[in-house]
N, C-alpha and C positions, 0 to 999 in steps of 0.2 A: 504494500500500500504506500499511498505519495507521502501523506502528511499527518499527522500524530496531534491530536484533542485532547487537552486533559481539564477537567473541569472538577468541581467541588459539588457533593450533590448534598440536599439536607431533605429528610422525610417528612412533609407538612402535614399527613393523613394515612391513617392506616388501621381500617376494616377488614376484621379476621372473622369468620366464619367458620366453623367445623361442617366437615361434612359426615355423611350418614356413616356408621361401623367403625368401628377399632378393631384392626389383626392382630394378635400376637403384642397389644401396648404403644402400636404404630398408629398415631393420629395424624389426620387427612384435614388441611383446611384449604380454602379457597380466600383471599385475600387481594382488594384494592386497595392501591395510595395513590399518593400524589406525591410529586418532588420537586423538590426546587433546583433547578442545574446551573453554575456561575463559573464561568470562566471562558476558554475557548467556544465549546457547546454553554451557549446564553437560553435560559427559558424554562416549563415544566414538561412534565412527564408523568403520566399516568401509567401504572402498572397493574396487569389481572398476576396473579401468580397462584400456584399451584405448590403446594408444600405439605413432605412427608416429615414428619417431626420421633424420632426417635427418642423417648425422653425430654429435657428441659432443654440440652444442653447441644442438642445435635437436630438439624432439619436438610433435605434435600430441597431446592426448590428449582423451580421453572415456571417459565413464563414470557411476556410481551411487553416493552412498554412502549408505549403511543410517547415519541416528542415532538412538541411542538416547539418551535424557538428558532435558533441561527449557530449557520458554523462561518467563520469566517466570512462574517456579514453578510454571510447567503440565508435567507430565511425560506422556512417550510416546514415539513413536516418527515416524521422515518417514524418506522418500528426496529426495535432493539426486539432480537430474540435473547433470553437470558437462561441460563444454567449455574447454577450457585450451588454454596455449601455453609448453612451457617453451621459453626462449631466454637464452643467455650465462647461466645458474646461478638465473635467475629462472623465476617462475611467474605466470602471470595466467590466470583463469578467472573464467567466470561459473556459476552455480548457481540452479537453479529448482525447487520443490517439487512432484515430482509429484505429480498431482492427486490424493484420494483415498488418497495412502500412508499419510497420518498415522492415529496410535492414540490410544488413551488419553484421557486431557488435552488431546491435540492435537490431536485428532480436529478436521477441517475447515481444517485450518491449509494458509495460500497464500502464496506467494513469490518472491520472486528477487534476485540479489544476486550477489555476487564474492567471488572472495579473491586475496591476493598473497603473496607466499613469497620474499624475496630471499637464499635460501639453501633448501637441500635438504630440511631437516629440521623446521622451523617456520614457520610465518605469520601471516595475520591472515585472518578470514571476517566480513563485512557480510553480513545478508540485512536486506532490506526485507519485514515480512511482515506479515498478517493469520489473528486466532486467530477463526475461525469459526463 
């Protein structure tokens, strides 16, 4: 990829839901937020996510998040697919742009990238991307 994003993200919303059954102690929720994104990537982002929670301390997750905002003063819109790992009050994920989400400005835009969160509520987002 051409050029490297990194921006500061903070959780302004976040609705957890369980869903139906517990296997084996493994609880299922379905969860929305919203984010705040500042820095290279300017703007919010809303996320559906999908999370297996092993106990307190350990959860899989996946999911999408809708942004809307500006890279390099091109504004529009993308979807972030995400794949994460919260563990001991951290987060680690990787994020890739699906293909074709983007609008506007961004129309064409490709990617992939990470973020890390060593606490609940804030973190940091790298993407490596290309404006097309």
């Amino acid at each position: 990829m051409g050029t490297q994003a990194k921006s500061d993200f903070e959780i302004l919303t976040w609705d957890q839901d369980a869903l139906p059954g517990a296997d084996g102690g493994v609880m299922a929720t379905r969860t929305t937020s919203r984010h705040r994104l500042s820095g290279d990537i300017e703007g919010e982002a809303v996320a559906e996510l999908l999370m297996a929670h092993a106990g307190e301390t350990y959860a899989g997750i996946m999911g999408m998040f809708r942004v809307t905002g500006s890279i390099a003063g091109r504004s529009g819109t993308f979807v972030l697919r995400n794949n994460a790992v919260f563990e001991s009050g951290a987060v680690r994920g990787e994020v890739s742009v699906v293909p074709g989400s983007a609008t506007g400005e961004l129309a064409g835009l490709s990617g992939d990238g990470e973020y890390r969160s060593e606490g609940t509520r804030a973190g940091v987002i790298t993407l490596d991307y290309d404006l097309g």
